[in-house]
C-alpha positions in Angstrom: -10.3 114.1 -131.3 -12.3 117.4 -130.9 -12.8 117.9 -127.3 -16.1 120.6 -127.6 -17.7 121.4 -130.9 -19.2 124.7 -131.7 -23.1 123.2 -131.3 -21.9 122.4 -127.8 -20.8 125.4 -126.7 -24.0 127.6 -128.6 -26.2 124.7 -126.4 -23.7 125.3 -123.0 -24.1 129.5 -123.6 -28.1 128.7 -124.4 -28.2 126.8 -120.7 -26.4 129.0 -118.8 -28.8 132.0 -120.1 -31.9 130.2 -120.1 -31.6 128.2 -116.8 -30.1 131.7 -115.5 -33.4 133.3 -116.5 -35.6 130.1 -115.2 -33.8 130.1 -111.3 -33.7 134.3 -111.5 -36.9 134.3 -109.1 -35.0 131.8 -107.1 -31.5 132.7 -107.0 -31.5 136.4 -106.4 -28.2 138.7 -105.7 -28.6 140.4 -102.1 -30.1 144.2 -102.5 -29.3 147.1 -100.6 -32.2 148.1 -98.8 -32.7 151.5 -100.9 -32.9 149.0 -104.1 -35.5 146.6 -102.5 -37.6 149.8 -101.6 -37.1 151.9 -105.1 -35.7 149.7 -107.5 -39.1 149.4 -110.3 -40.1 145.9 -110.9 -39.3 145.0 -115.2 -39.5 142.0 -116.8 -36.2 140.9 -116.2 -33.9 142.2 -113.9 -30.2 141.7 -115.3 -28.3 141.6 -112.4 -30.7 138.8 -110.8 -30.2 136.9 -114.1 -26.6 137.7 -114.2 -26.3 136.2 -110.3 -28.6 133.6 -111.1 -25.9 132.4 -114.0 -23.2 132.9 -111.8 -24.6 130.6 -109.1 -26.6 127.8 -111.3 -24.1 127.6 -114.3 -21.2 125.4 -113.0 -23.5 123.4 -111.2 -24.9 122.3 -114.1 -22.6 122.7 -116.9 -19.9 121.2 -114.9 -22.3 118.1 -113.5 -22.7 117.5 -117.8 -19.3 118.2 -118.8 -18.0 115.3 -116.0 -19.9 112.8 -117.6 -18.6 114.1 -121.5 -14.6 114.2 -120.3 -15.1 110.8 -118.6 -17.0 109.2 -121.3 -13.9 110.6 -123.3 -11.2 109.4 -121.5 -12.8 105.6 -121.9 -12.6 106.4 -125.6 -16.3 106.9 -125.7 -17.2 109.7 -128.4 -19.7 112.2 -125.6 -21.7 115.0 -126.9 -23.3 117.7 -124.7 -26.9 118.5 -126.0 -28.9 121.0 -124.7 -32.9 119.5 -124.2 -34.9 121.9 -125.5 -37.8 120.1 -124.3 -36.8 120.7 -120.9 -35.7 124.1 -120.9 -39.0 125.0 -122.5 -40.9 123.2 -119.9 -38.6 124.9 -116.9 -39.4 128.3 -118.8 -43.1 128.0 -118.6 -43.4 127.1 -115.0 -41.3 130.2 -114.7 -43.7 132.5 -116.6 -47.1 130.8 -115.1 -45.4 131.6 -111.6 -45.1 127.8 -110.5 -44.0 127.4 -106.9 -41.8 124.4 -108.4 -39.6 124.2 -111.4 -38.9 120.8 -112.9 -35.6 121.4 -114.8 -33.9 118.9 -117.3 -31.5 121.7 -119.1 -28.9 118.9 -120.6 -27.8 115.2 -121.2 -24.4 114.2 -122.4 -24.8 111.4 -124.9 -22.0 108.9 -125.7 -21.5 105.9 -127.6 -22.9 102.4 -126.7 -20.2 100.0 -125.7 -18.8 101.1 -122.2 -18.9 98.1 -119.8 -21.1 98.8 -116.9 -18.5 99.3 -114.6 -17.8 102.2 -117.2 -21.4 103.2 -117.2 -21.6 103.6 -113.5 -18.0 105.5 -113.4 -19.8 107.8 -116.1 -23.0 108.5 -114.4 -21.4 109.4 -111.3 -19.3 111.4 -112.7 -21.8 114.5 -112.7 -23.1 114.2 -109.6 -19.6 113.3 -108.2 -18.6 117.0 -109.1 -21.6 118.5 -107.3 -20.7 116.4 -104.6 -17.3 118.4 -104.7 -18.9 121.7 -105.4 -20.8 121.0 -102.3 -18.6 120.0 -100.0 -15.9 123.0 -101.4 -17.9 125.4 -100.6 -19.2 124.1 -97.2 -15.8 123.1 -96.2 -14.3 127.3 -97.4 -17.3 128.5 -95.2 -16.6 127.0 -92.4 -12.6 127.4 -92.8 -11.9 130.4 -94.5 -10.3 132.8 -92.2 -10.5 135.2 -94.6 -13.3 138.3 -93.8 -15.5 137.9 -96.9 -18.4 140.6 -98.1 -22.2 139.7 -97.5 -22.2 139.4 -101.1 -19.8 136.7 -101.4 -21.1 134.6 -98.7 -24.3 135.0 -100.0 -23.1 133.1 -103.4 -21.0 130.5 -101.3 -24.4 129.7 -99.6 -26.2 129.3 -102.7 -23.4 127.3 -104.3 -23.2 125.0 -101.5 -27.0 124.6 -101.7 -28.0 124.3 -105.4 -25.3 121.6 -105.5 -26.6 119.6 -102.5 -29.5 119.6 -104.4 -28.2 118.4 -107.4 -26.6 115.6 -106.1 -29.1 114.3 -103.9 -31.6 114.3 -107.0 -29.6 113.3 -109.1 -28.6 110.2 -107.1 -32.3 108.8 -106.6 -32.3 105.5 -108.2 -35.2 106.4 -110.9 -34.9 106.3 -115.0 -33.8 108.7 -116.4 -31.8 110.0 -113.7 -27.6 109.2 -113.1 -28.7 107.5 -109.6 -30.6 104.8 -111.9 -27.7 103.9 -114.4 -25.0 104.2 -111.2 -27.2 101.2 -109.3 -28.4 99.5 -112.6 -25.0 99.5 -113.5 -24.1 97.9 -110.3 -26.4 95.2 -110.3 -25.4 93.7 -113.5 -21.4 94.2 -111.9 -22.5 92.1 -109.0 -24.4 89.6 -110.9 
């Protein structure tokens, strides 16, 4: 059994530069005062977008990848596929300047015929690992007694936050979201 095919990791390196890109105005590295003064504004500014991957990438490609290697190890054939649709969307509310961004870079699809205890294992399974990203990186902040630079900090913040995020959304209990087919799931269990 192949574990990744090449069309999933060209559609893993497309999300991880195009949501990079989308969350750049969002997710921006911390600037020396001297650059925040005389630094010229361009089109793109690569070491945002660089950041911006740094920080947004293994929240998300990690949240999809859970729910592939789980729907794997129940002998489920999982695909990653990027959603165009989505990333197009999240690009133009970058480039019209929208104070929001609606993102749906990815979806993992797998074979029908998991059980729904299964399903709900499955769909938890992404938001269970930005539950753990989250709570990593709050618990290293508040326990590290190592003296870290500004710079590092700063990403642990935005790690600890862009993953809170994603697990809270990702939990509400609304089609087509994993919070929906964990407690869908669960009904029919219970029933």
């Amino acid at each position: 059994m192949v574990f990744i095919t090449l069309n999933e990791i060209i559609g893993i390196i497309a999300v991880t530069v195009i949501v990079g890109y989308i969350l750049s105005g969002y997710i921006q590295r911390p600037k020396s005062a001297f650059e925040s003064l005389y630094k010229k504004p361009s089109f793109i500014d690569w070491d945002d977008l660089k950041f911006s991957m740094i920080i947004s990438a293994p929240a998300i490609i990690l949240h999809e990848l859970g729910h592939k290697f789980v729907g794997m190890a129940f002998g489920l054939p999982s695909i990653f596929k990027a959603f165009w649709g989505g990333l197009g969307l999240g690009v133009v509310l970058k480039m019209i300047g929208s104070p929001f961004i609606v993102l749906a870079p990815a979806y993992v699809q797998f074979a029908q015929g998991a059980t729904p205890l299964q399903h709900v294992i499955i769909a938890f399974a992404g938001p269970g690992i930005n539950l753990i990203l989250w709570l990593g990186s709050a618990a290293y902040i508040k326990f590290s007694k190592n003296k870290h630079s500004r710079n590092t900090m700063i990403a642990l913040m935005l790690t600890k936050k862009i993953n809170m995020i994603l697990f809270i959304f990702n939990m509400i209990p609304f089609p087509p979201l994993d919070g929906y087919h964990i407690f869908s799931n669960l009904y029919q269990l219970i029933l």
